[in-house]
N, C-alpha and C positions, 0 to 999 in steps of 0.2 A: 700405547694410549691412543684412542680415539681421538678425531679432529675436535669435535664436540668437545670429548673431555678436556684437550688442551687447551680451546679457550676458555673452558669454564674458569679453570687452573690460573691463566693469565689475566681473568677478569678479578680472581677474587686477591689475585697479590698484588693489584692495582688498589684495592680497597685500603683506608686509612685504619691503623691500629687505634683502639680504644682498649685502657689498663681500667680492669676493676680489681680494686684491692678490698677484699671481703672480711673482716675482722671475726676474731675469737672461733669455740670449737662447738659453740651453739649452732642450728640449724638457721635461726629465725635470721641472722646476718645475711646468710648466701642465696636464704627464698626470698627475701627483700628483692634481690635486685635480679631472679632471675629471669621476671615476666622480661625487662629491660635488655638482658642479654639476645634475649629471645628477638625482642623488634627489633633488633638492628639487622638481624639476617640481611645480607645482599648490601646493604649500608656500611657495615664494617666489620674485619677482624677483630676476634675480641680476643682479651688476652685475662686468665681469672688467677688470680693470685689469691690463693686460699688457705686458709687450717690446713695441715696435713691430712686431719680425719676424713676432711669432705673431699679431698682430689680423687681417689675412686668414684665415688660416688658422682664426681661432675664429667669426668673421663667417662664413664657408665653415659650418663643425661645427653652428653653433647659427641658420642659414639659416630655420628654417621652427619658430623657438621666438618668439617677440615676446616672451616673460619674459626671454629672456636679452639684456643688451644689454655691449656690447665695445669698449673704450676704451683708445688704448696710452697708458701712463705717458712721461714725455719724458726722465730720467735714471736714477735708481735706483744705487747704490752697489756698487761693485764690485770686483775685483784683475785682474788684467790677467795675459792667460797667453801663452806662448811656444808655438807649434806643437807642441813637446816636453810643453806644458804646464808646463815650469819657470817661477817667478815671474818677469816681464818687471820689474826693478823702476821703469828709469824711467818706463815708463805707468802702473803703478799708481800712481805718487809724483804723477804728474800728475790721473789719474782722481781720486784724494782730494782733492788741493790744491782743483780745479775746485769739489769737491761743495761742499767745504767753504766756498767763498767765494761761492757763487751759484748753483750747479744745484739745491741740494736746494729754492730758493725756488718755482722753478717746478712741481716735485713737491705744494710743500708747498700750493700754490692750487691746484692739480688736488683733492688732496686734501680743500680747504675746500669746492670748487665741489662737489662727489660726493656732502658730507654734507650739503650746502644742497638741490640738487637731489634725491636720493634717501637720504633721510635711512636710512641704515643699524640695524636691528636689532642687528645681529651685523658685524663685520669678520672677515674671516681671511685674515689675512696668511704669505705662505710664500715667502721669509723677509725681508722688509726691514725692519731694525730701527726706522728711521725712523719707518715706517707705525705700529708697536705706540706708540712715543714718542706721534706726533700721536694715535692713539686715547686714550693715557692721560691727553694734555692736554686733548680734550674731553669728556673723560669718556665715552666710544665703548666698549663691551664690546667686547676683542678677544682672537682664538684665533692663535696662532703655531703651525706646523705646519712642519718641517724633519727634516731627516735626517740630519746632522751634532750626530754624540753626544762629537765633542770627545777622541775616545783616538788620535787622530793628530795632534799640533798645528805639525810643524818642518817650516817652507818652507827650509832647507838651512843654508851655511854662509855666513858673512860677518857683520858687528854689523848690517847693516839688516836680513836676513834672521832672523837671532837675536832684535830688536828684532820683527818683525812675529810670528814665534813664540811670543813673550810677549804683544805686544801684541792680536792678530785674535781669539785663544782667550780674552782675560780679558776683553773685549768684547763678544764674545759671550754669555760666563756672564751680562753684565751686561743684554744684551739679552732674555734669557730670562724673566729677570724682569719684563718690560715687559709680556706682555697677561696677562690675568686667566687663560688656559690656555695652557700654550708644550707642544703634545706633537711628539716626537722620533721615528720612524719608523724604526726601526733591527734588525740582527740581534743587536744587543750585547740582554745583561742590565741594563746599568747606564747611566744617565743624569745631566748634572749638574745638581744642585738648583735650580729650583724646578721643571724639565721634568718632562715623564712621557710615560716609554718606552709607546709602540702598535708593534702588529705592523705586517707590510708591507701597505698599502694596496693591493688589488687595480687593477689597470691599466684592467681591461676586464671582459667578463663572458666571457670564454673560459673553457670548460672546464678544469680541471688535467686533467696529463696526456695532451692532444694526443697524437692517433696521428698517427704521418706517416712518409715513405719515411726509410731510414737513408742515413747520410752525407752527409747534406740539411745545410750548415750557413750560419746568417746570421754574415756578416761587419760588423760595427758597426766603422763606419770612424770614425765619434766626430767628427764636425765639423772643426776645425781642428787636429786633433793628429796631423800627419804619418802624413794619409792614403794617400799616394802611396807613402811606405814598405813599411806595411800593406800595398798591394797588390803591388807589386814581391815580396817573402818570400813570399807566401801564391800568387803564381803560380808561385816556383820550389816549392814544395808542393805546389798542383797537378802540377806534371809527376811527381814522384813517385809519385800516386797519382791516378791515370787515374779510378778509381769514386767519388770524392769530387767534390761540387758544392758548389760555394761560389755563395751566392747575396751580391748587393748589392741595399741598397732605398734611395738617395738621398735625405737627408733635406732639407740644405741645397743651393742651388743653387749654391753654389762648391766643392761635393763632386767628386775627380774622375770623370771616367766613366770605368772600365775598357776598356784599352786591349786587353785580351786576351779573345778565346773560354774562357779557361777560368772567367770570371766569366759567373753569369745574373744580368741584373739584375731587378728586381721591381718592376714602376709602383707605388706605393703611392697610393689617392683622396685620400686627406690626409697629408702626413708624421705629422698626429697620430691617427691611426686606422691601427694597426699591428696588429687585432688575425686578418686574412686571414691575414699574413706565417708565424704563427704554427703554424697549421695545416700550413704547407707545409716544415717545416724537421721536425732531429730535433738541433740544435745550436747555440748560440751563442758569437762568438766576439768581445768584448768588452774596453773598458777598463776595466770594473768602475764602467760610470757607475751609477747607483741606479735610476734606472726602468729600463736595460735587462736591468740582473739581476733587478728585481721582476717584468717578464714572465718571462725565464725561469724563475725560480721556479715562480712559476704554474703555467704549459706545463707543466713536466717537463722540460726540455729540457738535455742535456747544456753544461756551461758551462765555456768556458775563457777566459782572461782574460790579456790582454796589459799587463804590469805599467806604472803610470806612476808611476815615482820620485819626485816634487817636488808633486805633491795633495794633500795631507794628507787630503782630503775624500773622493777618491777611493781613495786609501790605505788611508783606515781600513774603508770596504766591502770591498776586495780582503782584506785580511788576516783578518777574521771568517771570510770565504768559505774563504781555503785551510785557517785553524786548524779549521773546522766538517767539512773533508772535502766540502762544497756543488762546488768549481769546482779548475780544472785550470790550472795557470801554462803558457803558449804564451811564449817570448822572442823576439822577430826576429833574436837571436843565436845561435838553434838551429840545429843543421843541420836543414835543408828536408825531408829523407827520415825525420827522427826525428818531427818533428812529422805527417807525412804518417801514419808508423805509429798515433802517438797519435790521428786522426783516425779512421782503418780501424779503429780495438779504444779505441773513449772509453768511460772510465768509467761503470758506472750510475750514473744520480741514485740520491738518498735516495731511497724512497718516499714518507717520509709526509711532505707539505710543508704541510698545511693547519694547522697548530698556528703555523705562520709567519704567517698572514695573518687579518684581519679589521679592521683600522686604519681603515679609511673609516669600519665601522659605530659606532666611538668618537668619531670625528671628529663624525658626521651626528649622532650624540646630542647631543654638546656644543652642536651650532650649536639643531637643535629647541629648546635649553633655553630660545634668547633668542626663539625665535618663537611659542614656546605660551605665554610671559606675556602 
């Protein structure tokens, strides 16, 4: 090894460990925080505690960083959803019983081995409650960072669903209280106490405002929520309207592959580096997950949103978006030539969207604060 390299080597194992613990097997969790991984370069070691699904995929990202290193967590606490995404309840009933009587152990020695090993600065957790808990038992400075501001709280009808209504929201409030900073990433004005409301955390370093061809639009098929639906409607839409391009970019590999010419599909390098796709579009069409609406924000890019009933979490984004005049309700019980219109003559954005965002730069404060002591 070169002299250079040797101190490059000695400079960065001088640097202070910072733990992100990245929740669930969603995307939108681990782009959340990855502008934030990214500015600490040369500030600190980062250490990424993920989904199994995404540790390729961040090993892929952070390939030619040796500060960053990437570890899947082995459970992590969860609800269980239906392709519909309505609450599955026997899984969930199962997923909890499980945590609760022996999974969260193995979590919770990962967690001891991390602070033994790379003894942590700073933790930031988004969002497992657990994680803030074991921070707070060894006394660990920890930052909570989520998007769920709690003004949607009813997974439906029935006394168990009623009971988890009551019980997931007031759990939460309780978890909030758990690290020493819990901020909330939201379009709402109001947050429940002891959190604190930040704008939307930029995705990427894309330009706002993207110029791009019209009628160009991304189709977000949303993982397991009755993809094949989705695309069966949007190709009788297609035929409607021949000058309209529907693009697919394949996140998960049990995504289906469009069966028809009227879909162009889009290789994406990493499903988590979305930020090419962006460029190429002038529309998104979405279930109102959270990162996919914080890119389009971003972008500029017209937003229509395919309602999902039974999320509360997804819910309560979709409804901000339509009361703020932001996004356009698309139903799969529309007639195909109505939406097709709706596509040919979409709404302008807002213009000014930059009052919406700067959330990372709150975020990267808070963390600087435990590494310049």
């Amino acid at each position: 090894m070169g002299t250079a390299a040797m101190e490059s080597a000695d400079n960065a194992s001088a640097l202070p460990w910072v733990h992100f613990w990245l929740f669930g097997p969603e995307f939108g969790c681990v782009k959340r925080e990855l502008p934030i991984v990214r500015a600490l370069g040369g500030r600190a070691r980062r250490l990424l505690l993920v989904h199994p699904r995404h540790e390729p995929l961040l090993r892929e990202v952070f390939a030619n960083d040796p500060t960053v290193h990437v570890q899947a967590y082995r459970h992590g606490l969860h609800l269980a959803y239906r392709p519909d995404f309505d609450l599955d309840l026997r899984r969930t009933t199962i997923h909890l019983l499980k945590f609760a009587a022996y999974r969260w152990l193995a979590d919770w020695r990962m967690f001891r081995r991390a602070v033994r090993e790379h003894f942590p600065a700073v933790i930031v957790n988004d969002f497992l409650p657990q994680v803030s808990l074991w921070a707070r038992w060894q006394r660990l400075p920890c930052i909570g960072v989520y998007n769920y501001a709690l003004h949607e709280t009813d997974f439906g009808r029935g006394p168990y669903r009623r009971l988890l209504s009551l019980l997931v929201p007031t759990l939460l409030r309780l978890a909030y209280w758990l690290p020493r900073r819990m901020f909330i990433e939201t379009l709402y004005d109001r947050v429940p106490r002891p959190a604190v409301r930040i704008p939307l955390i930029r995705r990427f370093a894309a330009n706002e405002g993207t110029a791009a061809p019209k009628h160009r639009y991304f189709l977000a098929l949303g993982g397991h929520s009755q993809p094949q639906a989705v695309l069966d409607y949007f190709e009788r839409v297609a035929k409607h309207a021949p000058g309209i391009q529907l693009l697919i970019a394949p996140r998960h590999r049990d995504e289906p592959s469009p069966r028809s010419r009227m879909f162009e599909q889009v290789p994406l390098p990493n499903p988590l580096q979305t930020e090419l796709l962006y460029t190429e579009i002038s529309g998104v069409i979405t279930k109102a997950g959270f990162t996919t609406v914080a890119e389009a924000l971003q972008t500029g890019k017209a937003l229509f949103l395919l309602p999902l009933a039974s999320h509360p979490e997804i819910r309560e984004t979709e409804r901000t978006l339509l009361q703020t005049g932001r996004a356009t309700v698309i139903r799969l019980t529309d007639p195909p030539e109505r939406t097709a219109d709706l596509l040919r003559h979409p709404p302008q954005p807002k213009e000014s969207l930059e009052e919406l965002f700067g959330g990372e730069q709150v975020v990267l404060q808070e963390i600087l604060r435990y590494l310049d002591r």
